[in-house]
Structures are given as structure tokens and as C-alpha cells.
C-alpha positions in Angstrom: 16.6 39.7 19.1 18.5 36.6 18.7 21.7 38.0 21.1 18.8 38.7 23.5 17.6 34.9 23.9 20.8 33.9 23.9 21.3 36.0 26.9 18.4 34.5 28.4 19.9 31.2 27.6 22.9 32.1 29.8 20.9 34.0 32.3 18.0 31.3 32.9 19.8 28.1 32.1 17.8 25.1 31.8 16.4 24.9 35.0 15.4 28.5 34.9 14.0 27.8 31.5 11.7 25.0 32.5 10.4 26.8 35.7 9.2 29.4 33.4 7.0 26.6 31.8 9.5 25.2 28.9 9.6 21.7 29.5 10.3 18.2 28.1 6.9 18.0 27.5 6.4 21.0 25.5 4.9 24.5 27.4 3.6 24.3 30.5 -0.3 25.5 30.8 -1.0 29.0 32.7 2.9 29.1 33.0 5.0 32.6 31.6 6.0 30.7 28.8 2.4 29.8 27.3 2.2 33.7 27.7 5.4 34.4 25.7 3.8 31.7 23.4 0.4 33.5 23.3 2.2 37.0 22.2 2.8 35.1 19.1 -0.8 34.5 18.2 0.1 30.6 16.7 3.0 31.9 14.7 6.0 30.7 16.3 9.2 30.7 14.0 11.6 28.8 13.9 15.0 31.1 16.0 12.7 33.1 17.8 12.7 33.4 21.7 10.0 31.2 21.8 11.2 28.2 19.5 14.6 28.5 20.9 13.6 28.4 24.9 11.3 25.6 24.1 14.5 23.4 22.7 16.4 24.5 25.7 13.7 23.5 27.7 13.0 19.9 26.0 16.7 19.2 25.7 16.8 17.7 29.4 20.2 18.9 30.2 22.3 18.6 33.5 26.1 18.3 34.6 28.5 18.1 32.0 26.1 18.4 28.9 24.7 21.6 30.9 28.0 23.2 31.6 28.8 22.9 27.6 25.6 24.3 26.3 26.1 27.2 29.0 29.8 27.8 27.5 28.8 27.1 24.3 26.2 30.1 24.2 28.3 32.2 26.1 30.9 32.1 23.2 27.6 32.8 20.8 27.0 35.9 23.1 30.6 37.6 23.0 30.6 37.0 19.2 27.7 38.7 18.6 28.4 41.5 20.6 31.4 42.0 19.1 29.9 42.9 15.7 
């Protein structure tokens, strides 16, 4: 699961993250992620897709901090899939 949202991470970066409703602010009301948030049924823990979106999406990232988070995870990704 985790190599999954890390995927995501890479895929959606943080401006894809926030326009599915991960923001600064927290998640976004009637967006895709209060439904990811919802499939949880208040149980969100801490490392799963949820949690880790929602920091993506409050960390408030662009240029250079972006680029390094984005390289950064995509080093995460080839590790893992090379288990």
C-alpha cells in the first residue's frame, strides 16, 4: 500500500494533491479527498494514503523544495520496488 501512495506522490505532486481536496487547511469539503477520508470511517492512521496525502498537501511546497520532495519519493519508489 505504502509503494502505492508513494506513486501517487510522484504522480499527483502537490498541486495535484491539493486539487483533489488535500490542502493547507486540512481536507477540503465535498472534494475526492473527504471521500478517500470517509472510506476510513474516522480511523485514519498514521502512513496510510490518507495521512500521508494530507501532509503532502499541508506542506505548501513549490520550486526547489518541490522538485526535492518529488526526487526524494521517487528514490522511495525504485527502492521499494526493488525488494
Amino acid at each position: 500500500m505504502l509503494s502505492g501512495v508513494i506513486v501517487i506522490g510522484i504522480a499527483f505532486p502537490v498541486v495535484g494533491v491539493r486539487m483533489l481536496g488535500f490542502t493547507v487547511l486540512g481536507i477540503k469539503k465535498g472534494s475526492i479527498a473527504a471521500w478517500i477520508m470517509a472510506t476510513y470511517l474516522g480511523k485514519v492512521t498514521c502512513r496510510s494514503a490518507c495521512a500521508i496525502m494530507q501532509s503532502i498537501g499541508a506542506l505548501g511546497l513549490s520550486g526547489w523544495k518541490l522538485l526535492f520532495v518529488n526526487v526524494g519519493l521517487s528514490v522511495m519508489v525504485l527502492v521499494i520496488l526493488r525488494r
